[in-house]
GUDREN-246477 format. One record per residue (C-alpha): residue in one letter; x, y, z. Coordinates in nm, 3 decimals, always signed. Example, Ala and Ser with C-alpha at 12.3 -4.5 7.8 and 13.67 -1.06 7.14 Angstrom:
BEGIN
<A <+1.230 -0.450 +0.780>>
<S <+1.367 -0.106 +0.714>>
***
This chain:
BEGIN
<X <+0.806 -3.642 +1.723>>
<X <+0.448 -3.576 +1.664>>
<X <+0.440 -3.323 +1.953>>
<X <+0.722 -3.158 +1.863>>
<X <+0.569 -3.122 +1.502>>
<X <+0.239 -2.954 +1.689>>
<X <+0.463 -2.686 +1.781>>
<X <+0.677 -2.606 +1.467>>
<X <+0.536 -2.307 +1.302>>
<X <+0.387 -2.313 +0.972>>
<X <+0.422 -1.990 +0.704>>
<X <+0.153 -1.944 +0.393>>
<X <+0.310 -1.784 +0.099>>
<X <+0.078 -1.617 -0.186>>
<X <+0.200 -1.623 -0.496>>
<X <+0.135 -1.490 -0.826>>
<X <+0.276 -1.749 -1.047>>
<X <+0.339 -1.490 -1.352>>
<X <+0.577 -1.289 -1.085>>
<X <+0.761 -1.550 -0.942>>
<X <+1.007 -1.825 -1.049>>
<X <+0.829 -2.137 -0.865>>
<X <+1.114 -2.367 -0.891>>
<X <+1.427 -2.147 -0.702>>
<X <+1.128 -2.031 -0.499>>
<X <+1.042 -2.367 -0.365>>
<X <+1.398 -2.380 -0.309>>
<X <+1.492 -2.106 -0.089>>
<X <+1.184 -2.135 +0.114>>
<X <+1.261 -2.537 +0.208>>
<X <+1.609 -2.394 +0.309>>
<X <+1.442 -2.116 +0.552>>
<X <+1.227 -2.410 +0.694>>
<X <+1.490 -2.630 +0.751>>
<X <+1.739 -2.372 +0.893>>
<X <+1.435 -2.255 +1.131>>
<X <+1.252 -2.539 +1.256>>
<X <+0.929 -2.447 +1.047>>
<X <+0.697 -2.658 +0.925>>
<X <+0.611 -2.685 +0.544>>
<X <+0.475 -2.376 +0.413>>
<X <+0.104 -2.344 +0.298>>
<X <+0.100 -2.256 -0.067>>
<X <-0.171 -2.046 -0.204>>
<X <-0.171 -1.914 -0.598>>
<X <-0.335 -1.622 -0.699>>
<X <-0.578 -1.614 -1.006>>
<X <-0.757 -1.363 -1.245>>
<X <-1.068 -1.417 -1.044>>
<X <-0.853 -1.416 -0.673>>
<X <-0.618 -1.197 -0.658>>
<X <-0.511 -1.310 -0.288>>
<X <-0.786 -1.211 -0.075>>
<X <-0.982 -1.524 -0.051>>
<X <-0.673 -1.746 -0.028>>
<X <-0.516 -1.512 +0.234>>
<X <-0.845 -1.588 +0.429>>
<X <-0.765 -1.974 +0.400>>
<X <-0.419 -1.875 +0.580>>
<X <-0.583 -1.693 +0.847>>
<X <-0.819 -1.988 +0.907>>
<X <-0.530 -2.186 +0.920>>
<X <-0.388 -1.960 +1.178>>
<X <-0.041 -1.977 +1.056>>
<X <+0.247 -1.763 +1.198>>
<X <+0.324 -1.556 +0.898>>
<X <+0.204 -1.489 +0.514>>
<X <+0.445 -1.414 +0.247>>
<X <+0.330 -1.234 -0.056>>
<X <+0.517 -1.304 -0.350>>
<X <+0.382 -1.071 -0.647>>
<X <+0.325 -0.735 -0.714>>
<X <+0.160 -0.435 -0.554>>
<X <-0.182 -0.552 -0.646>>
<X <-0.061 -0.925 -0.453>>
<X <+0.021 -0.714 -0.162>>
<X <-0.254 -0.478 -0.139>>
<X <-0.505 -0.799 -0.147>>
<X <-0.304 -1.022 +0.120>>
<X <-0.276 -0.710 +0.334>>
<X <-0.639 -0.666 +0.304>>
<X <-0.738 -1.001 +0.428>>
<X <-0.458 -0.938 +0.677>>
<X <-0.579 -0.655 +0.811>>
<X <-0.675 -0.682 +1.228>>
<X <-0.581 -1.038 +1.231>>
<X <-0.252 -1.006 +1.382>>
<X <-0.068 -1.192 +1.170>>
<X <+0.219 -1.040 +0.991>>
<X <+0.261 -0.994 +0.658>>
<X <+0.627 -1.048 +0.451>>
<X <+0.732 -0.907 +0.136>>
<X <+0.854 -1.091 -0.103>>
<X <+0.904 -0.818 -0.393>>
<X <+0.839 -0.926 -0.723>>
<X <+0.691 -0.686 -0.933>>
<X <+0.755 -0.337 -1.090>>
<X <+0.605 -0.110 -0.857>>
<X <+0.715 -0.304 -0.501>>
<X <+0.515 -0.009 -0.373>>
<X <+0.527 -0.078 -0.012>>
<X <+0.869 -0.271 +0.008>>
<X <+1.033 +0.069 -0.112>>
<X <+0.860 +0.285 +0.147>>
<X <+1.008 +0.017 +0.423>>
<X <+1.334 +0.040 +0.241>>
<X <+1.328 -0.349 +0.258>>
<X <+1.551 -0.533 -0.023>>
<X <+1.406 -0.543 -0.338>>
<X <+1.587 -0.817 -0.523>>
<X <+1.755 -1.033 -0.263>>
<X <+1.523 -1.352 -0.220>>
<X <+1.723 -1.548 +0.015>>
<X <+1.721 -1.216 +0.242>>
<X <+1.396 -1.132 +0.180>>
<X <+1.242 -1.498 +0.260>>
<X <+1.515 -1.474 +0.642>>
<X <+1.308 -1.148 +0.714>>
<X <+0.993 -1.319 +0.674>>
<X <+1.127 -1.645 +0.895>>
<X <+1.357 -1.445 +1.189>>
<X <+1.272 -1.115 +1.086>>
<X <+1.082 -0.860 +1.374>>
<X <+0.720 -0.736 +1.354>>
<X <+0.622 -0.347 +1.255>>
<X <+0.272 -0.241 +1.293>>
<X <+0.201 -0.008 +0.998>>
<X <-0.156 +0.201 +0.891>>
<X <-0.402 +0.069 +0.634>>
<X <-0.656 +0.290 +0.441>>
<X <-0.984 +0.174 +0.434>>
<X <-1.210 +0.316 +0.153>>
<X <-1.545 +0.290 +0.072>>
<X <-1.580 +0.360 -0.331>>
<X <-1.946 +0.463 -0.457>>
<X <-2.016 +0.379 -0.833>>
<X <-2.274 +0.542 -1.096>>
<X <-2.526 +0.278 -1.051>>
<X <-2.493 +0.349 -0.671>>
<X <-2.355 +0.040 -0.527>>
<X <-2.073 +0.037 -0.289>>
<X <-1.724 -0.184 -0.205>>
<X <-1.504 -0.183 +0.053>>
<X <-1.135 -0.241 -0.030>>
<X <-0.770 -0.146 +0.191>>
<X <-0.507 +0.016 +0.061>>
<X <-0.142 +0.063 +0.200>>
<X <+0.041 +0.342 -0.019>>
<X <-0.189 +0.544 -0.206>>
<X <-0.555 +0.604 -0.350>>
<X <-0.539 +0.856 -0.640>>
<X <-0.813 +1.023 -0.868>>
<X <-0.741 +1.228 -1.204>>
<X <-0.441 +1.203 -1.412>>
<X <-0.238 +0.924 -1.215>>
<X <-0.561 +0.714 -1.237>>
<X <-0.610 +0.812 -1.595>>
<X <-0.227 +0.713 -1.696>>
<X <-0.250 +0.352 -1.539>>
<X <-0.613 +0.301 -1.678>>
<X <-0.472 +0.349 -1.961>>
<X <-0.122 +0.122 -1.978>>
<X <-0.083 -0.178 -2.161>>
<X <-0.019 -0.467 -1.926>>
<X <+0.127 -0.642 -2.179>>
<X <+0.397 -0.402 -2.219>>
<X <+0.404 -0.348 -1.856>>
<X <+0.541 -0.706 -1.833>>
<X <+0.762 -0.667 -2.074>>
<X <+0.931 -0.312 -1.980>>
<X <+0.797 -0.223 -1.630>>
<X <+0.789 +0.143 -1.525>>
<X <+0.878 +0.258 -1.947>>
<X <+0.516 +0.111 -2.007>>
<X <+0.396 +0.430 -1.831>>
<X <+0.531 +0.695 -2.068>>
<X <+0.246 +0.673 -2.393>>
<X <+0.002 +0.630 -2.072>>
<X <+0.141 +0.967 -1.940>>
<X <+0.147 +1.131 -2.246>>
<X <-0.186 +1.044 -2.315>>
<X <-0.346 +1.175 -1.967>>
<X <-0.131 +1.497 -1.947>>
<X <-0.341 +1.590 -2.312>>
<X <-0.671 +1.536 -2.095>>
<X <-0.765 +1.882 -2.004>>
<X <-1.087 +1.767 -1.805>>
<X <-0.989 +1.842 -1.450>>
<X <-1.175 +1.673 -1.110>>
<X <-1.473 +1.887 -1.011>>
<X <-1.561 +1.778 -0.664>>
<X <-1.665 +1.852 -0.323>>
<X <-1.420 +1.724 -0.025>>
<X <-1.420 +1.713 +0.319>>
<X <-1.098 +1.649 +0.553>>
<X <-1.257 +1.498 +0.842>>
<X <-1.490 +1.755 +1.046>>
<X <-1.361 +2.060 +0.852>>
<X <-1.634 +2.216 +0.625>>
<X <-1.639 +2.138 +0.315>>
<X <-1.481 +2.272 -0.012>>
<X <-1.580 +2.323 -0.366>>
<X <-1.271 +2.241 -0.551>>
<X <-1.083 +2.140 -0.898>>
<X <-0.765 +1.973 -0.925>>
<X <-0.610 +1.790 -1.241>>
<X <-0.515 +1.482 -0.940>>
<X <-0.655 +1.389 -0.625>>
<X <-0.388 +1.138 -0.386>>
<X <-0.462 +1.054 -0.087>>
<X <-0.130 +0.886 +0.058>>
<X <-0.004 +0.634 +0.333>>
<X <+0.309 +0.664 +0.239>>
<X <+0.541 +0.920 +0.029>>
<X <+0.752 +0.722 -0.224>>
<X <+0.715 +0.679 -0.598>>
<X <+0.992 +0.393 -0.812>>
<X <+1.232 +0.631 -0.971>>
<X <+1.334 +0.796 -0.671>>
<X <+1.008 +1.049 -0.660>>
<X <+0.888 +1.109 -0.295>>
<X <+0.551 +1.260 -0.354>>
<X <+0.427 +1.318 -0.016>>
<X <+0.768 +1.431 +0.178>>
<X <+0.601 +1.421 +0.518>>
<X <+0.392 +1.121 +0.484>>
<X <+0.444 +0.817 +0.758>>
<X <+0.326 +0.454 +0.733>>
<X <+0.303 +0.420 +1.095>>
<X <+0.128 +0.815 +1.210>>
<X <-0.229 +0.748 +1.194>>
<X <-0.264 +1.004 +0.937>>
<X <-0.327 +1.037 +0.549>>
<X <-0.096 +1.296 +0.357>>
<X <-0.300 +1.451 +0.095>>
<X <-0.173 +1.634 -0.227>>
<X <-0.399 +1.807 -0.491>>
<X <-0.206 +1.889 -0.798>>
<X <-0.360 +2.205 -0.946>>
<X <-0.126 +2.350 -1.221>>
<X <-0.179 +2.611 -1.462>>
<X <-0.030 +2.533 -1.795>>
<X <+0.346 +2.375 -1.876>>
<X <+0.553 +2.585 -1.625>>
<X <+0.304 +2.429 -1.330>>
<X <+0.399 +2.076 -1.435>>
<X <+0.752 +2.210 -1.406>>
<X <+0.709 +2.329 -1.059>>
<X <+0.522 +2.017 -0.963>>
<X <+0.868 +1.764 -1.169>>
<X <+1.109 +1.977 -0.973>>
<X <+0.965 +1.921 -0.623>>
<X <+0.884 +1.614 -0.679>>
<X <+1.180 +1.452 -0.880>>
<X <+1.444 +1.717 -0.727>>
<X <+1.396 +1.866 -0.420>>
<X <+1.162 +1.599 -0.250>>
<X <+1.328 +1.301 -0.425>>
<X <+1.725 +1.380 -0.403>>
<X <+1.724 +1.693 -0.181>>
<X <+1.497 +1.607 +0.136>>
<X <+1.627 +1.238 +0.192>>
<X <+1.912 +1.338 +0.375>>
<X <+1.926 +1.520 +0.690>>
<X <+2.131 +1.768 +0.542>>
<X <+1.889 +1.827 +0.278>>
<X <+1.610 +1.847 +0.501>>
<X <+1.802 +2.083 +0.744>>
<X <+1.882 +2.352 +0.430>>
<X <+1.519 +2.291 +0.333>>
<X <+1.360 +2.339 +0.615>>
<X <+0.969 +2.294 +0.629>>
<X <+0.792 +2.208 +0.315>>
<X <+0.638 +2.457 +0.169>>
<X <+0.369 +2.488 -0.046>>
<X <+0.407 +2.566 -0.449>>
<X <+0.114 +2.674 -0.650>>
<X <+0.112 +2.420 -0.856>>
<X <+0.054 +2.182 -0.541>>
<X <-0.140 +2.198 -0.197>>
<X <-0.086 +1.986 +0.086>>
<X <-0.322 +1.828 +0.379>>
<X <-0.361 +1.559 +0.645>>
<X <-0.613 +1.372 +0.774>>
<X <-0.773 +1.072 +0.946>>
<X <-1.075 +1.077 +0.691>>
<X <-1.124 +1.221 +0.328>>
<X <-1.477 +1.224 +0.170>>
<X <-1.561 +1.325 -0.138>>
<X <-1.788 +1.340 -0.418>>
<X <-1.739 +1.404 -0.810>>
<X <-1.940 +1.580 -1.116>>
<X <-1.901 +1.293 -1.249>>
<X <-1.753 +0.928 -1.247>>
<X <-1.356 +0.908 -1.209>>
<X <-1.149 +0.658 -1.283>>
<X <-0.994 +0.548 -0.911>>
<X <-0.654 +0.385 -0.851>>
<X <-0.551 +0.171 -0.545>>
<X <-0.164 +0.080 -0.457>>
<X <-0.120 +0.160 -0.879>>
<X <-0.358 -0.063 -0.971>>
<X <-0.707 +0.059 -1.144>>
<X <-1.038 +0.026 -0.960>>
<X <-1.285 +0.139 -1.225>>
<X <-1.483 +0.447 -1.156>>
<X <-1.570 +0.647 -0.854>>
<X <-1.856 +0.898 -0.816>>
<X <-1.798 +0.946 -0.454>>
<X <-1.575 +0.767 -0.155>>
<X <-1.493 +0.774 +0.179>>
<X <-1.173 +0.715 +0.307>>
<X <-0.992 +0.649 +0.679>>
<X <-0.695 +0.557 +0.808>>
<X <-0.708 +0.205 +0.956>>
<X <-0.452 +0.238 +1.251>>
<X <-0.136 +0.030 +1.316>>
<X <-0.408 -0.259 +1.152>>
<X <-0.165 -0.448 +1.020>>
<X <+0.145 -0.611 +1.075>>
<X <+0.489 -0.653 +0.858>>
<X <+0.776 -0.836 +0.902>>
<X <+1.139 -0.585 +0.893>>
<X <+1.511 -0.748 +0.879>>
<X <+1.562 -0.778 +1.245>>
<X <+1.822 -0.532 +1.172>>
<X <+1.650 -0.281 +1.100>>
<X <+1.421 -0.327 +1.407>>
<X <+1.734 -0.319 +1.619>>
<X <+1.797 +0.064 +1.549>>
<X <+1.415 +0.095 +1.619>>
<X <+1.314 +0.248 +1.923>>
<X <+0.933 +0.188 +1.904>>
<X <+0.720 -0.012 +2.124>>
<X <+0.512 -0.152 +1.789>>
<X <+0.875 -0.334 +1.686>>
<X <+0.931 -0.639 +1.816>>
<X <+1.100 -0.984 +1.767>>
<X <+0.894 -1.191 +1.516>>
<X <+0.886 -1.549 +1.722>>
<X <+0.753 -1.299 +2.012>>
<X <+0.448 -1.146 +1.767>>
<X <+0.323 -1.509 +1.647>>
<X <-0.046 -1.422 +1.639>>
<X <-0.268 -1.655 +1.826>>
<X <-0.634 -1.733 +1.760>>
<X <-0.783 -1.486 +2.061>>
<X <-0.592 -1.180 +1.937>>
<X <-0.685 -1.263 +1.556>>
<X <-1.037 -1.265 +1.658>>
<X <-1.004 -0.927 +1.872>>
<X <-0.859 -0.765 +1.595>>
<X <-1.104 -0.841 +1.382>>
<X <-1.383 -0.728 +1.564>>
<X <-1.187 -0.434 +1.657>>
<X <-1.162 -0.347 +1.259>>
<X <-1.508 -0.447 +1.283>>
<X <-1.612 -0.206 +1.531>>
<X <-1.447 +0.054 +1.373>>
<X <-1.593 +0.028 +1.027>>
<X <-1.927 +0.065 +1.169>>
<X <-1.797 +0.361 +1.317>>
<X <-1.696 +0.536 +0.972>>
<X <-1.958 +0.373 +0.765>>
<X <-2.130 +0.721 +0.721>>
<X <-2.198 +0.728 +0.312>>
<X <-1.920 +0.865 +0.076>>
<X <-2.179 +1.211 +0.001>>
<X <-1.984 +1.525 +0.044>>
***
């Protein structure tokens, strides 16, 4: 009995206990580890002072086979982060307003008993992180991950700016007096960037985004183009002149990117995406930049303070999610495969940690432009 216990695998779930209903999820995750032979599940809370990073680090200590995240973007972005080269995959458990990420893997959004199967027989993905290195005014540095976007300017401004209170209470509405209020900023970003080993540029845009991924909630895709899995960053500068280049920037983004381009159809009559004034386009491995002046930074839709400079890259297949097997099964790739297959074990953790290691020291040139 004790043997056989040795081998049953063990999940960690982190939790944000404002997201979550603790109860049903106790519940539906005893089910899962009866109906799979598990054994019981690690459970790690988040807190004002952790918002998952250090307790994720517990779980990867504890080399367990899988970490759920059970909160919102800012849960995920912080379990991913400790995640990040280990090996061990990550399942969503979307519970917030944003579920950033989930909606870019078109995973279910509000189907626990699903979303808690992926995470126990689902397959394994390997997906991109950025990595970014923010500078402050007083000069001192941090080092954070991000999976969906970094942004600078008037998305940064706008959730700086939103009442959390009435964020829990109304979700995604919270954000309209937090629009309103940045769209009356006429300050733009002054900055010089750099996409990789291209020269630099002298430039000024109202928003700087620097994206993993392309989807916004209310159907927006913002960065048509962009991939979790291509080792690249899709970049977008908004740079409009006056009310008719917010127009041009709603309708690409809301219309023709958001409806239009996700069906094939759409994409056939579309064709390539082109470029509107109001908006230019990159990619990249690395972004570095530096500001006129400190700018409030956003990770994953959460608010980082202020940036006077950064450095970003593109962390490569770093880390690992769990998909409904179904999904995997109309997969073709050689990073998808069945999820009792990718249990992590202590010897790969450790090599992909001193890979991300190795690599970091790589990129750690400062954030100056």
């Amino acid at each position: 009995m004790n043997a056989a216990r040795l081998q049953q695998k063990t999940a960690a779930i982190v939790y944000n206990p404002i997201k979550v209903d603790l109860e049903e999820l106790r519940a539906a995750l005893q089910t899962q580890e009866a109906a799979n032979n598990w054994g019981p599940t690690l459970w790690l809370e988040t807190s004002e002072d952790d918002p998952g990073e250090q307790i994720t680090r517990t779980a990867v200590e504890k080399k367990v086979d899988v970490v759920i995240a059970a909160g919102g973007d800012g849960t995920v972005r912080a379990v991913a982060e400790s995640l990040r080269g280990t090996g061990i995959p990550l399942a969503l458990l979307p519970s917030g307003t944003g579920n950033l990420l989930a909606r870019n893997l078109a995973l279910t959004l509000d189907d626990m008993t699903h979303s808690l199967e992926t995470a126990f027989t689902g397959a394994n993905r390997s997906i991109d992180l950025g990595v970014i290195d923010i500078e402050r005014a007083d000069s001192t540095r941090d080092r954070h991950a991000f999976l969906v976007m970094a942004g600078l300017g008037i998305d940064a401004k706008m959730i700086a700016n939103t009442n959390s209170e009435l964020k829990k209470r109304v979700g995604w509405l919270a954000y309209v007096q937090a629009i309103t209020l940045a769209l009356r900023d006429k300050d733009e970003l002054r900055f010089r960037y750099r996409l990789g080993d291209h020269p630099t540029r002298a430039l000024r845009a109202h928003t700087l985004i620097i994206g993993n991924c392309g989807s916004l909630p209310a159907n927006m895709l913002l960065l048509p183009d962009a991939a979790v899995d291509d080792g690249v960053f899709d970049i977008v500068m908004l740079r409009p002149k006056g009310f008719f280049g917010w127009v041009q920037i709603w309708a690409r983004v809301a219309w023709e990117n958001g409806i239009i381009r996700r069906t094939a159809m759409g994409r056939k009559l579309m064709g390539e995406v082109k470029e509107v004034r109001a908006m230019e386009y990159d990619k990249g491995e690395s972004v570095t930049a530096r500001f006129s002046r400190a700018e409030h930074i956003e990770l994953d839709g959460d608010a980082f303070g202020e940036a006077v400079a950064f450095k970003t890259w593109v962390d490569a297949g770093s880390l690992v999610v769990r998909i409904p097997a179904e999904v995997a099964a109309d997969s073709t790739g050689d990073d998808v495969g069945a999820g009792d297959a990718g249990a992590s074990d202590a010897g790969a953790s450790e090599a992909g940690a001193s890979d991300a290691g190795a690599s970091d020291a790589g990129t750690k040139e400062d954030a100056h432009a």
